[in-house]
Every structure is written in structure tokens, then in C-alpha cells.
Residue, then its C-alpha position, 0 to 999 in steps of 0.5 A: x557977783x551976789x553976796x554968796x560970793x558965786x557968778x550970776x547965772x547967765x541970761x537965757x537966750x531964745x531960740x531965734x538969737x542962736x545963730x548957729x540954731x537958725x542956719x540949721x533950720x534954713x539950710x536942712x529944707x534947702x539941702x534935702x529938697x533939690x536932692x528929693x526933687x532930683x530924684x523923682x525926676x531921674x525914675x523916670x527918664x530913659x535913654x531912647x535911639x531916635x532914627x529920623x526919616x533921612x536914617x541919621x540917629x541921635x541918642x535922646x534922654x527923656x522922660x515919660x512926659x517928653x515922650x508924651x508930647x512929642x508923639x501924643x500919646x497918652x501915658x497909659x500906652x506907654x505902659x507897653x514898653x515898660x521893661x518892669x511890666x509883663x505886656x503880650x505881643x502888641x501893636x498899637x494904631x494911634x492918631x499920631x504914633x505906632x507903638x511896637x511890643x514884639x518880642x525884644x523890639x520896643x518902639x515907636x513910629x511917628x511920621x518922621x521918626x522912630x524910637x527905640x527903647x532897648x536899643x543897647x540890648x544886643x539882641x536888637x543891634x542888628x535890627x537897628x542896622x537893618x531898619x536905618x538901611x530901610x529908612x536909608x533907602x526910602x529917603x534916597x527913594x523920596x530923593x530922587x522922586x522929588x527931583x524927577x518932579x522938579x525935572x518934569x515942571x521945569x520941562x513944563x516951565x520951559x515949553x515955548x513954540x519951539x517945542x512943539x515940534x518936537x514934543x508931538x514927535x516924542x508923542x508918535x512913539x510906538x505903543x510897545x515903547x510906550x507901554x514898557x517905559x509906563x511900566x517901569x516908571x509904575x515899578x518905580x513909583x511903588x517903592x518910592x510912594x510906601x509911607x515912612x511909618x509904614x517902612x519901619x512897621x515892616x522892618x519891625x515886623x520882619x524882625x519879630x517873625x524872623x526871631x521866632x523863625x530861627x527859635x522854631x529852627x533851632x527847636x526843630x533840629x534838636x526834636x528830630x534826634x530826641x524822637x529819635x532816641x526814643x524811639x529806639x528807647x524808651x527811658x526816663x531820660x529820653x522821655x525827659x528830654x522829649x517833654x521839655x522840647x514839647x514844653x518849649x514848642x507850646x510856649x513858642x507857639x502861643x508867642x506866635x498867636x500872640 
């Protein structure tokens, strides 16, 4: 105590000896920063449908560099299939990858695989049921050409003396035999030789064409009543009706050239 009788004050401390101060400033920048890093991360992952060439499926999450890398596509063609962004009609022929922008299908076509990007979207169910039997059917195809072949070299493999006999007999068929099992196997080796990315393009093209098709249907027969109607009178109300069925026909149509 001084001479006054009242407590020393006491000693000031420096910011460093509060230990409460220091775990403040350490723990705020560990908090913030796997939290700020999370969320930068997560912007950019979407959820895709991968269908590979035998037609299993596989729920895949991935972001834009992923993609990147597994189909060699440059980031700027990714831009098509963004949902945000308003991209026409396109179809892109890259060295490694197909990108599809057809109306509700947004996907792309590898050698092996496809992906789709808005496979929850109802509109595109049926699509994808319709592409895995495609890709279903030409995996069987493939299947049953290899074994063919494998068939073809093991009578090869196996042809001796013995057989000769009976392979110059198989030799003396008619031509008119001859000429339709030719033209059999050809049929077959059509449908089983179309590429993989080939298939699932047709798929999605189909798709297109038959969404528009069955919008122009639905057009159609709610023109013929409105022309109808005023023809037989003309009023407000039925000139109304008449512009807004041309209106549509005119935005259906450019989604056509597009």
C-alpha cells in the first residue's frame, strides 16, 4: 500500500500475456477459412447420370474441373450446359467428347460413357430409359459379334488334314445359298459396327425432334378450332386466341432452325 492508504495499481499486461486475446486471434482465421474454402468448392459441383457403354448407370458428383478432365473438354464448352445461362440449340464435335444442348437434353458423349446433366428433370426420364436400351442393345450387339469371332478363329485354330475334306464340301454350296446367308450376316454387321457415341447422338437427337413434333401436334390441333371460330366470327376474343397460337407457332419454329 502507498502512504495514501489506497492499492497499487496493477501491472499492465501486454497483449501477447492475455491468453484468452491469443486463442482469439489463432482460432478466428482456422474457423473462417475451411468454412470460406467449403463453400467455393461446393458452387461448382453438380450432380451428373453417367450411363457407360454396357447401360449400368452411377450417380456421379462433380465439379467443372472433374468434367474437365475426364472428357478433355475446355471450360468454355461447358458453359453450354449451363442451366443459368441462355445457350441455343448446339451440337459440339470436339477431338474427345460430344456436347448435346437440345432442348431439355444437356449432355455429353464420350467413347464410352455418356452424361447427363438434368437427369432429374421429369421431362427427361423417358429419355434416359430410351437411351440405356439403345446403349443396352448395342453392348449385346458388340457381345455377340466378339463371340463370333472368337468362334471364327477357333475353327481356324483348329483346321488340320482332316478337315479339308470337308471344308472344300462346305465350299461347293449353291451360290443362291451363299448369297443369302452373305446377305444376312451384312444386316448384321450393320447394326452391331454403329459406334457407341454415335448410338447415344441418334438417341439424343431423336429426342429433340420428337419434343418439338408432339408441341407442333398439340399446336395444330388447337389452330384448326381457333380458325375455325373465326371464321365464322370475328371478334376480339377469337382474334386473340388466333395471334397468340401464331405467336407460339413462330417461337417453335425458330427452336427448329435453331
Amino acid at each position: 500500500m502507498t502512504a495514501t492508504g489506497t492499492p497499487p495499481p496493477p501491472p499492465s499486461s501486454k497483449p501477447e500475456d492475455d491468453p484468452d486475446l491469443s486463442n482469439r486471434s489463432a482460432v478466428i482465421p482456422n474457423q473462417t477459412l475451411p468454412f470460406t474454402t467449403h463453400r467455393k468448392k461446393g458452387t461448382s459441383i453438380r450432380s451428373w447420370l453417367l450411363l457407360d457403354s454396357t447401360a449400368h448407370t452411377f450417380r456421379l458428383e462433380a465439379g467443372k474441373h472433374s468434367i474437365m478432365r475426364r472428357t478433355g473438354l475446355p471450360g468454355r464448352d461447358l458453359r453450354i450446359l449451363d442451366p443459368l445461362l441462355s445457350y441455343p440449340s448446339t451440337v459440339l464435335g470436339r477431338e474427345w467428347a460430344i456436347v448435346i444442348n437440345l432442348e431439355h437434353i444437356k449432355a455429353i458423349i464420350t467413347a464410352q460413357e455418356v452424361l447427363l446433366l438434368n437427369s432429374k428433370d421429369p421431362s427427361v426420364t423417358p429419355f434416359v430409359d430410351e437411351l440405356q436400351r439403345r446403349i443396352l442393345l448395342h453392348y449385346q450387339a458388340n457381345q455377340s459379334k466378339e463371340g463370333a469371332t472368337d468362334d471364327t478363329n477357333c475353327i481356324i485354330r483348329t483346321t488340320s488334314q482332316n478337315l479339308l475334306p470337308k471344308i472344300s464340301q462346305l465350299q461347293s454350296l449353291s451360290e443362291e445359298g451363299r448369297g443369302e446367308e452373305k446377305q444376312g450376316l451384312e444386316t448384321q454387321e450393320g447394326t452391331k459396327t454403329l459406334p457407341f457415341e454415335f448410338v447415344a447422338l441418334e438417341a439424343c437427337l431423336e429426342a429433340a425432334c420428337g419434343c418439338l413434333e408432339s408441341e407442333t401436334r398439340t399446336l395444330e390441333q388447337e389452330a384448326h378450332p381457333a380458325l375455325d371460330r373465326l371464321t365464322s366470327k370475328i371478334s376480339t376474343l377469337n382474334l386473340e386466341r388466333v395471334r397468340q397460337i401464331k405467336s407460339r407457332l413462330v417461337a417453335i419454329t425458330g427452336r427448329v432452325q435453331k
